[in-house]
C-alpha positions in Angstrom: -0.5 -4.4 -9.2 2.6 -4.8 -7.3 4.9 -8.4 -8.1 7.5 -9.2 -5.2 9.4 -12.3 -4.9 10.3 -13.8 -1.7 12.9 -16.9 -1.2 11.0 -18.3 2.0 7.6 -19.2 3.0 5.6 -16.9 5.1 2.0 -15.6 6.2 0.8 -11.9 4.9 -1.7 -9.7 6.8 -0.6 -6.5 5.5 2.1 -4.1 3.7 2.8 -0.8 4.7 3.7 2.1 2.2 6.4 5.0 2.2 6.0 8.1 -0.1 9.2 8.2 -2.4 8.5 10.2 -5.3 10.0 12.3 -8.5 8.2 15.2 -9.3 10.1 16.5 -11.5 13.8 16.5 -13.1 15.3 16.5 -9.7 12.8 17.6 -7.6 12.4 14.5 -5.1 10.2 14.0 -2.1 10.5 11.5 0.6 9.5 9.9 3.9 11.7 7.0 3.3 13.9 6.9 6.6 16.7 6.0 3.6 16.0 9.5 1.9 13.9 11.6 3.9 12.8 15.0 2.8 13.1 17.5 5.6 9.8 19.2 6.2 8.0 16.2 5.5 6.2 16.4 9.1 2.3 15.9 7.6 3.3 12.8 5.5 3.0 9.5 7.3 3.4 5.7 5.9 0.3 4.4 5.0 -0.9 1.1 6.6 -3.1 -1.8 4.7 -4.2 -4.6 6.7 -6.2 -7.9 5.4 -9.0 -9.5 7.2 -7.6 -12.7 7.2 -3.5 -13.9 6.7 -2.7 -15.4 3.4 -0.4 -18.2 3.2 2.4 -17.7 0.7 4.8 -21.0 -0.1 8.6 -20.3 -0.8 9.0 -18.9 -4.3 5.7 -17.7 -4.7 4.7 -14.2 -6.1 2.8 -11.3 -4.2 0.7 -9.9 -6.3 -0.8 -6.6 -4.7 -3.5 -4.3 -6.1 -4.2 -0.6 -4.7 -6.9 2.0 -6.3 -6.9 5.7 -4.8 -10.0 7.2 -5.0 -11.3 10.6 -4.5 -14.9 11.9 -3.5 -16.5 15.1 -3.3 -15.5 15.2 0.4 -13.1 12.1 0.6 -10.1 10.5 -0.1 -9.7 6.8 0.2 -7.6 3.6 -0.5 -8.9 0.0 -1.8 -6.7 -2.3 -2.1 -6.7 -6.8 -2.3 -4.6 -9.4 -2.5 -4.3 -10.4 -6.9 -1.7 -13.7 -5.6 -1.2 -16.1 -4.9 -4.6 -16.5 -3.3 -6.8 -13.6 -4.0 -8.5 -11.6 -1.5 -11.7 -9.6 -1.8 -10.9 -6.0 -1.7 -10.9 -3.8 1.2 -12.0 -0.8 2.1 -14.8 0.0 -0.9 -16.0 2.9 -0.8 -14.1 3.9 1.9 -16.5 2.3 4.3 -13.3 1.6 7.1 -10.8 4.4 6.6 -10.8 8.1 4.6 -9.2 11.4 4.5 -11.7 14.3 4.6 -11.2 17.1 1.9 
C-alpha cells in the first residue's frame, strides 16, 4: 500500500498515476511532466476511480492498495481503498478495464 498524509480535510474518488522509474544505474524513464523522457509517446498516466467518495478528516492517512495482474491475454489493475475507510476492491478480474496482450 501507499501512506500519504494530508494537513486538511477532503473527499477522495480517485488517484491518478505517472510512470517514474529506475531501471537501472542511471537509466531513468519518465512521463512525469517534472522529468519527462522524450519518446515516451505510448505511455499515458493511469486513472483509478472509486465507486463512491471517501471522506477523509484533517490529519488522516490514505492508505491505497494496487495489484497488477497479468492473464494469458490480459493485463489489468485492482486496486481499494486500505484507510481510513476501506473500500472493496475494484476492478477484479479486470471485469471494467484491461490491456490486451
Amino acid at each position: 500500500g501507499i501512506n500519504a498524509e494530508y494537513g486538511g480535510e477532503f473527499y477522495f474518488a480517485w488517484t491518478c498515476w505517472l510512470l517514474d522509474a529506475t531501471l537501472y544505474k542511471d537509466v531513468h524513464i519518465s512521463i512525469n511532466p517534472a522529468s519527462f523522457s522524450v519518446g515516451m509517446f505510448s505511455w499515458f498516466p493511469l486513472y483509478f476511480p472509486f465507486r463512491h467518495p471517501v471522506y477523509v478528516g484533517k490529519g488522516s492517512d490514505i492508505e491505497v492498495h494496487m495489484w497488477r495482474h497479468v492473464g494469458t491475454k490480459k493485463v489489468w489493475y485492482e486496486w481499494c481503498l486500505g484507510g481510513p475507510t476501506p473500500t472493496p476492491i475494484h476492478n477484479v478480474n479486470g471485469r471494467s478495464y484491461w490491456i490486451g496482450l
